[in-house]
C-alpha positions as CSV (number, residue, x, y, z in Angstrom):
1,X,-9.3,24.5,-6.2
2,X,-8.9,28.1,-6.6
3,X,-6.1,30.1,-6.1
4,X,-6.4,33.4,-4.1
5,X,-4.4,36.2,-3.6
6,X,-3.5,38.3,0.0
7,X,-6.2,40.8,-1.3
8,X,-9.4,38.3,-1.5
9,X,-8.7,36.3,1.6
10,X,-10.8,38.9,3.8
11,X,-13.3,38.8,1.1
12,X,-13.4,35.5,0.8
13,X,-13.7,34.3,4.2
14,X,-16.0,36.8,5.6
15,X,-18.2,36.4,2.9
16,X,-18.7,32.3,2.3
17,X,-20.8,30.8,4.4
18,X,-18.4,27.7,4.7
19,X,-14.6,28.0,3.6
20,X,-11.7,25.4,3.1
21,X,-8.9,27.3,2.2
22,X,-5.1,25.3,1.8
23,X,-1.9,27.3,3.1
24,X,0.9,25.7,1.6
25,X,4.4,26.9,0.4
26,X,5.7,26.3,-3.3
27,X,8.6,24.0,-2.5
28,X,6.9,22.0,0.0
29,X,6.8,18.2,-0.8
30,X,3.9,17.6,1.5
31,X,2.3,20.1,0.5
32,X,2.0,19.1,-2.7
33,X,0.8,15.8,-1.8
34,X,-1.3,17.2,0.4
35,X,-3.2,19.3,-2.5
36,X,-4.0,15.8,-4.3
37,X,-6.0,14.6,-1.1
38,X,-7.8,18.4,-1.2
39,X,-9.0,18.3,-5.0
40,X,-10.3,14.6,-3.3
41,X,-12.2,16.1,-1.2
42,X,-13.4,19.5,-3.1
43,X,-15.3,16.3,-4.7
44,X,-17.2,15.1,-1.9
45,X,-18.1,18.8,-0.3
46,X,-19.3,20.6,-3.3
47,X,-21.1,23.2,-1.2
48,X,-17.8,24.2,0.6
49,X,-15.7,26.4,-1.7
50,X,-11.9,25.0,-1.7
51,X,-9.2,28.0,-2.0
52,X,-5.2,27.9,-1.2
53,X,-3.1,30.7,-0.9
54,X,1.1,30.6,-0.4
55,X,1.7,31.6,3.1
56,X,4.5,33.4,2.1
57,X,2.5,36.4,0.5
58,X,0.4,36.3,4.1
59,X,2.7,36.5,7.0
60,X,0.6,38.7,8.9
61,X,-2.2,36.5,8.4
62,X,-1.0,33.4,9.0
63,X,0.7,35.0,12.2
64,X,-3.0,36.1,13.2
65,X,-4.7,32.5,12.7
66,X,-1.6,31.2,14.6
67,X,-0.3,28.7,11.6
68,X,2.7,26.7,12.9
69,X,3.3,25.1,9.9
70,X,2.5,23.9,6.0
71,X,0.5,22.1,4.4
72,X,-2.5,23.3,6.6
73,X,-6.0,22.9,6.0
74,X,-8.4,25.9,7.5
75,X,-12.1,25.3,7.5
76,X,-13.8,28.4,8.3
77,X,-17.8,29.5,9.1
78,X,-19.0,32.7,9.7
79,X,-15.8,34.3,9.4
80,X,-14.4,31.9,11.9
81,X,-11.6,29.1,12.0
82,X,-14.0,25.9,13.0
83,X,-11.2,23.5,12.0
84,X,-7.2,23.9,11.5
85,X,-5.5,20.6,10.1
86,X,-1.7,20.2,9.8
87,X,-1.5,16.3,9.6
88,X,-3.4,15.0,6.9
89,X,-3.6,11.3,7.4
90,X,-6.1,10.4,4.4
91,X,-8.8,11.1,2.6
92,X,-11.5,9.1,4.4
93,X,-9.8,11.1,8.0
94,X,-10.4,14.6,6.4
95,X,-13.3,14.0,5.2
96,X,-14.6,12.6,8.8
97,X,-12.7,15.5,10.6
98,X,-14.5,18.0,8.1
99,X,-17.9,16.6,8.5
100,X,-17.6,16.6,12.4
101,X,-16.8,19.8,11.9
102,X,-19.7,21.2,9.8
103,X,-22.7,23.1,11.3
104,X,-25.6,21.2,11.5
């Protein structure tokens, strides 16, 4: 999973087809756990590029894609939030909530 900075985040999500990117805050136990179910799944999706991004260097962003709180899982298309994720359950109920999600 790649790691992107305030300054690709426009880049990136405007210009990816499909996007899963991973808000999450250093400290954060769940959030950490959280990233071990993500590299999971980066596995199964291999046409959907996986970032994450501390949502402390974003606060204007995250205030913008109304993020209540970390870990949080955005899957963007087009340039547009198709799926927002807070509670992550388990692999096998991301990967179903993703795959609901995904244009057809």
């Amino acid at each position: 999973m790649n790691t992107i900075g305030r300054n690709d985040i426009k880049r990136m999500v405007e210009g990816e087809p499909l996007l899963a990117l991973s808000l999450y805050t250093p400290l954060c136990g769940t959030c950490q756990l959280a990233r071990r179910m993500l590299v999971v799944l980066e596995q199964l999706f291999p046409d959907i590029p996986f970032c994450e991004t501390d949502i402390n260097y974003i606060p204007e962003q995250a205030a913008a894609w109304k993020i209540e709180s970390v870990p949080c899982l955005l899957l963007f298309a087009g340039g547009e939030i198709i799926g927002k994720w807070y509670a992550f359950h388990s692999v096998p109920y991301l990967y179903e909530a993703i795959r609901a999600r995904l244009p057809r």
